[in-house]
C-alpha atoms as an extended CHARMM CRD file, in Angstrom:
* protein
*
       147  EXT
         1         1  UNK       CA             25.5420000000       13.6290000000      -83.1490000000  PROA      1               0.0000000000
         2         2  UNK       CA             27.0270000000       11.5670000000      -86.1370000000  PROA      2               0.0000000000
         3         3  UNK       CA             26.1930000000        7.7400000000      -85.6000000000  PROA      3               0.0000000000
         4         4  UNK       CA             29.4130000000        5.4440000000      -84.9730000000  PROA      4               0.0000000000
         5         5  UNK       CA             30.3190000000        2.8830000000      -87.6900000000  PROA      5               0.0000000000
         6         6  UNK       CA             29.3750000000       -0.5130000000      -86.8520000000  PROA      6               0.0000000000
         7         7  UNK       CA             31.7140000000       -2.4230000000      -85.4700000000  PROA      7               0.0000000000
         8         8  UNK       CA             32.3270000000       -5.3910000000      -87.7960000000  PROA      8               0.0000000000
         9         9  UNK       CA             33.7370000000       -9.0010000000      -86.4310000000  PROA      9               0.0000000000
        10        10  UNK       CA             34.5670000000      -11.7990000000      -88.3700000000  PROA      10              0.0000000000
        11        11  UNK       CA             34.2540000000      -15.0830000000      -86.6030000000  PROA      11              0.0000000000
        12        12  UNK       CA             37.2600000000      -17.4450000000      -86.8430000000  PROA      12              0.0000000000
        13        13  UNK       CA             35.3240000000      -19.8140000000      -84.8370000000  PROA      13              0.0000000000
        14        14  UNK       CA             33.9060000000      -22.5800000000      -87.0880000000  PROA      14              0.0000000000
        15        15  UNK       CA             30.8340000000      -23.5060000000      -84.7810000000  PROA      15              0.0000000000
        16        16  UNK       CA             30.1670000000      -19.5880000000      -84.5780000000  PROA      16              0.0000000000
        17        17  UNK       CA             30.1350000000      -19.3190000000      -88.3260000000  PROA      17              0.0000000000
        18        18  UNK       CA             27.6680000000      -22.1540000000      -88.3990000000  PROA      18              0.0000000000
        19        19  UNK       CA             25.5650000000      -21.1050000000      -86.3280000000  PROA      19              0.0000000000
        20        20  UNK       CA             25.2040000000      -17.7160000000      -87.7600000000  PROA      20              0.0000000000
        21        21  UNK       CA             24.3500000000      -19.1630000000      -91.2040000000  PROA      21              0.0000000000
        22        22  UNK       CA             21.5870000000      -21.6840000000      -89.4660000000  PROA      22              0.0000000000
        23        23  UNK       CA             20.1430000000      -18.3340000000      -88.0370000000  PROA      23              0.0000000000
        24        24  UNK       CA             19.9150000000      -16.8870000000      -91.4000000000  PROA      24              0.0000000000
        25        25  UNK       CA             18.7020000000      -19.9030000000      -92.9890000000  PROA      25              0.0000000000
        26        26  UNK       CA             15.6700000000      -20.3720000000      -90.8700000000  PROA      26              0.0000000000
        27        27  UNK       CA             14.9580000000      -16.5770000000      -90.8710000000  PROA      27              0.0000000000
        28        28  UNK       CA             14.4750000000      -16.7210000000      -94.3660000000  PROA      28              0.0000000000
        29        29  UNK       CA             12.3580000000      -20.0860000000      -94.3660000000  PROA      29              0.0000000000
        30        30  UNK       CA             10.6040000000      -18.1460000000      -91.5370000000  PROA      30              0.0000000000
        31        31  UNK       CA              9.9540000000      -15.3590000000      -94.1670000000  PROA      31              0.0000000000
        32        32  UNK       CA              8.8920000000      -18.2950000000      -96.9570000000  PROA      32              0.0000000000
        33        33  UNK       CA              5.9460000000      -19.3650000000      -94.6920000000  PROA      33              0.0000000000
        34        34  UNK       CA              4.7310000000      -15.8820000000      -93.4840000000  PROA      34              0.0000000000
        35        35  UNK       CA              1.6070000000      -16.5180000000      -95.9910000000  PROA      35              0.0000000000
        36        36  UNK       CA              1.0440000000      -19.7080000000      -93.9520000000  PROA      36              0.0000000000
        37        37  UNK       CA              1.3010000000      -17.6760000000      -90.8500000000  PROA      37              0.0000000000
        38        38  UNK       CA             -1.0200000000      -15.2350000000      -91.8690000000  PROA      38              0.0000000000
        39        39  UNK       CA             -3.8400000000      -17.7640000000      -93.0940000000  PROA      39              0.0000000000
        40        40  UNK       CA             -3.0560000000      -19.8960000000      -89.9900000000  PROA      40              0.0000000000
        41        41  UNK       CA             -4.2870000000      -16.4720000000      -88.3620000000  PROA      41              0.0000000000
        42        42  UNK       CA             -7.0960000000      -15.7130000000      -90.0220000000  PROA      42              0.0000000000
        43        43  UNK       CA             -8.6510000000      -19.2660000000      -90.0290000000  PROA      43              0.0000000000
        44        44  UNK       CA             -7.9320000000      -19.8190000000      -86.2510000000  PROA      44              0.0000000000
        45        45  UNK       CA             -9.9710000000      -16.0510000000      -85.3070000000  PROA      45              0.0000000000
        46        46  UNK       CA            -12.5180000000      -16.8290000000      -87.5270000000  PROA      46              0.0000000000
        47        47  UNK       CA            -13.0450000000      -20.1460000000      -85.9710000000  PROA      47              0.0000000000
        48        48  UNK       CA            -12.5520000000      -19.2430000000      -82.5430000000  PROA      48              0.0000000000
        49        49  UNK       CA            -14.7710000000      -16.2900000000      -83.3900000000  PROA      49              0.0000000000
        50        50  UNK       CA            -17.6010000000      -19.1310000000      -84.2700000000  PROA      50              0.0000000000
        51        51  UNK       CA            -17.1480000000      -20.2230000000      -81.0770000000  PROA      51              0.0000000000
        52        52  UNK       CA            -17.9260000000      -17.1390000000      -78.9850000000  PROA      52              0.0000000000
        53        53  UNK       CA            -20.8490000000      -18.4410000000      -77.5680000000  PROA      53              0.0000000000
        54        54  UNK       CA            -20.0340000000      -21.5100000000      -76.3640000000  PROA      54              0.0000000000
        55        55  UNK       CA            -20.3670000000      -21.9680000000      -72.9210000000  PROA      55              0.0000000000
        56        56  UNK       CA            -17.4720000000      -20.5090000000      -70.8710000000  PROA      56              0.0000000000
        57        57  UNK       CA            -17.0540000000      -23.5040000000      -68.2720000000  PROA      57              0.0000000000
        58        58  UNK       CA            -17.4960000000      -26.2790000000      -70.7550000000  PROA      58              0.0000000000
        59        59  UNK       CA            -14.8300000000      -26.9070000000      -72.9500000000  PROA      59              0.0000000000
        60        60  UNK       CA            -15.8290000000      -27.7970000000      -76.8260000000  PROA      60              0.0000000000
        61        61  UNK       CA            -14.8740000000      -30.1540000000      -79.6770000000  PROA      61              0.0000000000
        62        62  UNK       CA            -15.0590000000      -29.2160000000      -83.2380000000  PROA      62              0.0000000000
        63        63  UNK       CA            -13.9690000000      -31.8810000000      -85.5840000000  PROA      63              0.0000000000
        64        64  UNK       CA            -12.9400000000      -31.8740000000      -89.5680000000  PROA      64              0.0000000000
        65        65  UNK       CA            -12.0850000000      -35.0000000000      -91.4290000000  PROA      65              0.0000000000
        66        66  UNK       CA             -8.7640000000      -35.2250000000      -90.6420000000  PROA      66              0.0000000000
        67        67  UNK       CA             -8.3940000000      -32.7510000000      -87.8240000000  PROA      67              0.0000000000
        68        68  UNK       CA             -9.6130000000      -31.9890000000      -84.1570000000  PROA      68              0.0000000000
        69        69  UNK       CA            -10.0950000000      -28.5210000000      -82.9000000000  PROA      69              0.0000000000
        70        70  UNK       CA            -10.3580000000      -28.8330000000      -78.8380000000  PROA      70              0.0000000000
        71        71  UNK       CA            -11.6590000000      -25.0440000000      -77.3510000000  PROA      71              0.0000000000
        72        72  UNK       CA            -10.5910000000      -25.4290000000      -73.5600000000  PROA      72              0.0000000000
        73        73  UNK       CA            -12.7570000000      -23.6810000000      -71.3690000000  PROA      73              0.0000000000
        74        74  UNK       CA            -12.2560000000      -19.7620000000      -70.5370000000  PROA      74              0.0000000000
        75        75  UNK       CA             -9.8890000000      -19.1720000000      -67.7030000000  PROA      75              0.0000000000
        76        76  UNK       CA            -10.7540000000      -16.9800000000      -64.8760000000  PROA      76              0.0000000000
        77        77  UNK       CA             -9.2660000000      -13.5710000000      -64.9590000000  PROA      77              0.0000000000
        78        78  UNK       CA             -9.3100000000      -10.9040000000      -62.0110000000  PROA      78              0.0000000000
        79        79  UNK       CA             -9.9500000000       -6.9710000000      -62.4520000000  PROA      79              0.0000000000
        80        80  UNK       CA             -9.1750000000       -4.7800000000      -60.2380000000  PROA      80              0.0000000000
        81        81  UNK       CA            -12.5140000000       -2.5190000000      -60.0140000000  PROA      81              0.0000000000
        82        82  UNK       CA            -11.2190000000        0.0840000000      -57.0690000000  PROA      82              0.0000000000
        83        83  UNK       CA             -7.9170000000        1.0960000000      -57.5490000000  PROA      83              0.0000000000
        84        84  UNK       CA             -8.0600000000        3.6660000000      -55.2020000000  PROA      84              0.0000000000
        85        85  UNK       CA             -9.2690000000        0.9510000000      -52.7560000000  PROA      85              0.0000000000
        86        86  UNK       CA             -7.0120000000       -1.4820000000      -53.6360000000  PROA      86              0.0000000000
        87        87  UNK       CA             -3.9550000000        1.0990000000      -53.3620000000  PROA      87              0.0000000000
        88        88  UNK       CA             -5.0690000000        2.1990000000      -49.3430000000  PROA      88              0.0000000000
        89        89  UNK       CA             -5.5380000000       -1.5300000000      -48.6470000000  PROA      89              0.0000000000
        90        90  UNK       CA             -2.1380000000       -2.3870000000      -49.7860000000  PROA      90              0.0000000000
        91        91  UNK       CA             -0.5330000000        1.0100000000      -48.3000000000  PROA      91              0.0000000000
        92        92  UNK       CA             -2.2900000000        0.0380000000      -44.9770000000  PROA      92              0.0000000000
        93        93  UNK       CA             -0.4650000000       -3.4370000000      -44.8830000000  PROA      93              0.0000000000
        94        94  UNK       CA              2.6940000000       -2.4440000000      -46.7400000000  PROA      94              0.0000000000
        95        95  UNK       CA              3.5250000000        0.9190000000      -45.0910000000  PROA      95              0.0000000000
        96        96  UNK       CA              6.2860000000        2.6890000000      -47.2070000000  PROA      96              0.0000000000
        97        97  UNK       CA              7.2070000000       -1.2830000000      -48.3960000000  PROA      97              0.0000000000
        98        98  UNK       CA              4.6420000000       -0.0630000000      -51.0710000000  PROA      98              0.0000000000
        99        99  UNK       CA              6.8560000000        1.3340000000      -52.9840000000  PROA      99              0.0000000000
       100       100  UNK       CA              8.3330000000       -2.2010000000      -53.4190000000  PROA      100             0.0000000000
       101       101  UNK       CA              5.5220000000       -3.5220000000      -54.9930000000  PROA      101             0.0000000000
       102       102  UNK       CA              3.9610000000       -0.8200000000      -57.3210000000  PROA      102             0.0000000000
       103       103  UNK       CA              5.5910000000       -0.3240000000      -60.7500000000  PROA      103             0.0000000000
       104       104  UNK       CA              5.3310000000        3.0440000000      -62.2810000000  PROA      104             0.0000000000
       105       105  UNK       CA              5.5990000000        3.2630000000      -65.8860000000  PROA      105             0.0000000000
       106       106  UNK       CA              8.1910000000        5.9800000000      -67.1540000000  PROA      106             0.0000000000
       107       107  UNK       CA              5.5150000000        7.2690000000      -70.1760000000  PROA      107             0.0000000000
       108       108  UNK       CA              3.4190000000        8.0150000000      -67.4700000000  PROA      108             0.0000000000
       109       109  UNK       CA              6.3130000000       10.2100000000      -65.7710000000  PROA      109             0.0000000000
       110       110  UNK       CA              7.2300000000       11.8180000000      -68.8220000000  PROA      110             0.0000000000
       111       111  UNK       CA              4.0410000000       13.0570000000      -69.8910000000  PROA      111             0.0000000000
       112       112  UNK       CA              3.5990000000       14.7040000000      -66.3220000000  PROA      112             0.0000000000
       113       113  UNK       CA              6.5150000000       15.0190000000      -64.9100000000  PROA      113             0.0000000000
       114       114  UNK       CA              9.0010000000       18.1810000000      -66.3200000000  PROA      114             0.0000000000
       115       115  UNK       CA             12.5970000000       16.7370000000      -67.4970000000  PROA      115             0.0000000000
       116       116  UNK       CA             14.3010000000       18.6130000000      -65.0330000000  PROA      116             0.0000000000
       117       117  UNK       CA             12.8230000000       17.1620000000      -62.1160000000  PROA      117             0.0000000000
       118       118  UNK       CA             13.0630000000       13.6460000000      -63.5830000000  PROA      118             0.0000000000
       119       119  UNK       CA             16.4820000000       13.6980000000      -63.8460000000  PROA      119             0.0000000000
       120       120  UNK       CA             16.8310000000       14.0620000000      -60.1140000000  PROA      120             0.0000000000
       121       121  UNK       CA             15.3540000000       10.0490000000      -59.7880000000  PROA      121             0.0000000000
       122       122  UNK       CA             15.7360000000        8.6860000000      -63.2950000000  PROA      122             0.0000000000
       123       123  UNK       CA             19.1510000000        7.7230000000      -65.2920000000  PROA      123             0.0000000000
       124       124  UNK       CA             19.5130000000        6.6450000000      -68.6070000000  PROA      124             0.0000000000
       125       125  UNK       CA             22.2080000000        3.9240000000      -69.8210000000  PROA      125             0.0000000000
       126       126  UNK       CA             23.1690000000        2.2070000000      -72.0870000000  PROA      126             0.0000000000
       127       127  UNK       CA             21.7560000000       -1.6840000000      -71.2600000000  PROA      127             0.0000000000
       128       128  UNK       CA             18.5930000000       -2.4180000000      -72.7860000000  PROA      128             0.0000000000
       129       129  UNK       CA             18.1610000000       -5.0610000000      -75.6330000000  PROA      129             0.0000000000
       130       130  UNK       CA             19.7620000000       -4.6840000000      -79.0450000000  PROA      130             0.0000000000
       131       131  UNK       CA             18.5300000000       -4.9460000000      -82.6010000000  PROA      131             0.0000000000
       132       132  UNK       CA             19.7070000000       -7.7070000000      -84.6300000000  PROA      132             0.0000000000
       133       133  UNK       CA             19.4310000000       -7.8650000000      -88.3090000000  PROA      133             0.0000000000
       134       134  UNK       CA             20.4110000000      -10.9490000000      -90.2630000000  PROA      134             0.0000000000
       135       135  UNK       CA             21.5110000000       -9.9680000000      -93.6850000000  PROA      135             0.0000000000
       136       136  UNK       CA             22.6150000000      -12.6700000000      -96.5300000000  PROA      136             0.0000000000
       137       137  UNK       CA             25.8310000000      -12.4320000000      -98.3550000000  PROA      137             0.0000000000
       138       138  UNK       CA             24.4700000000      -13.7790000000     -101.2090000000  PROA      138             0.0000000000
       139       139  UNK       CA             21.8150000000      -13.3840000000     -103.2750000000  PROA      139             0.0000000000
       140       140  UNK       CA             18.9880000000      -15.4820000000     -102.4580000000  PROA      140             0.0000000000
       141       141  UNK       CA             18.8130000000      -17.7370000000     -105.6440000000  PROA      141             0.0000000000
       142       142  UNK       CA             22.4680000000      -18.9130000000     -105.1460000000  PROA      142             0.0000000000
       143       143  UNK       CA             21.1310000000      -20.3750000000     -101.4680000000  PROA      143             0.0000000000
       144       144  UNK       CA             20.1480000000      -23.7940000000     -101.6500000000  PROA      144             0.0000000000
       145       145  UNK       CA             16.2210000000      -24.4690000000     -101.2860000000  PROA      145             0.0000000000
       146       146  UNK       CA             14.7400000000      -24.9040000000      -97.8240000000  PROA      146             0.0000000000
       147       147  UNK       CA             15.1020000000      -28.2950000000      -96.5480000000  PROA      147             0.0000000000
C-alpha cells in the first residue's frame, strides 16, 4: 500500500501562524537545554538514591548553600497479592457488571487469541493520537537566539 502525500495547509490566520512559530521556537530551546535535563536527572537519582534509607514515614531535609532539597515521606501503595481472589470477590459482588470494571489489554489478546476470532469483538479505526513533527524553515543560525 503506497503511503498518501501529506496533506499540506498554509495558515492565512495570523494568530495561527504565530502560534505555530512559538511552538517551534520553544521546541528547539527545549532541545538547547536537553544537557540540563539530563544532568538535572542524574543529580536528582543519585541524590535521591543517597537517601534510600531514610526512614519511610519521616520526611527529610538536605540542605546546600543556596538550595533546599525536602524528601517527603513515601506514600502508601496497595498490591494486589491474590488475583485470583480478588477477581471471585469482585465477580461475586459485580455479577456479569464485571465486565464493566476489568480492562483487558489487546497485547494480551493478540498473543493468545488467533486473528480470526478477534475480529469477531475487536475493530480497528482510524482515531487514535497523531504524530506531530515541528520542522524549521530556516536554517537554525538565521533564527534569532533564545530569549
Amino acid at each position: 500500500m503506497k503511503a498518501q502525500p501529506a496533506l499540506q495547509i498554509v495558515p492565512k490566520d495570523p494568530t495561527l501562524e504565530q502560534e505555530i512559530d512559538e511552538l517551534g521556537e520553544i521546541q528547539r530551546q527545549l532541545a538547547l537545554a536537553a544537557p540540563l535535563v539530563d544532568r538535572e536527572k542524574v543529580l536528582k537519582d543519585k541524590l535521591v538514591a543517597r537517601l534510600a534509607a531514610a526512614p519511610a514515614d519521616k520526611p527529610v531535609v538536605l540542605r546546600g548553600k543556596l538550595y533546599e532539597l525536602q524528601y517527603g515521606t513515601k506514600r502508601s501503595e496497595r498490591t494486589i497479592t491474590n488475583p485470583r481472589l480478588a477477581f471471585a470477590a469482585l465477580k461475586k459482588v459485580l455479577g456479569a457488571g464485571i465486565l464493566a470494571v476489568v480492562d483487558i489489554p489487546l497485547g494480551i489478546i493478540d498473543k493468545h487469541v488467533p486473528e480470526s476470532e478477534r475480529s469477531k469483538f475487536i475493530t480497528k479505526e482510524l482515531s487514535g493520537w497523531r504524530k506531530l513533527d515541528v520542522v524549521p524553515l530556516t536554517p537554525a543560525q538565521s533564527l534569532p537566539p533564545a530569549a
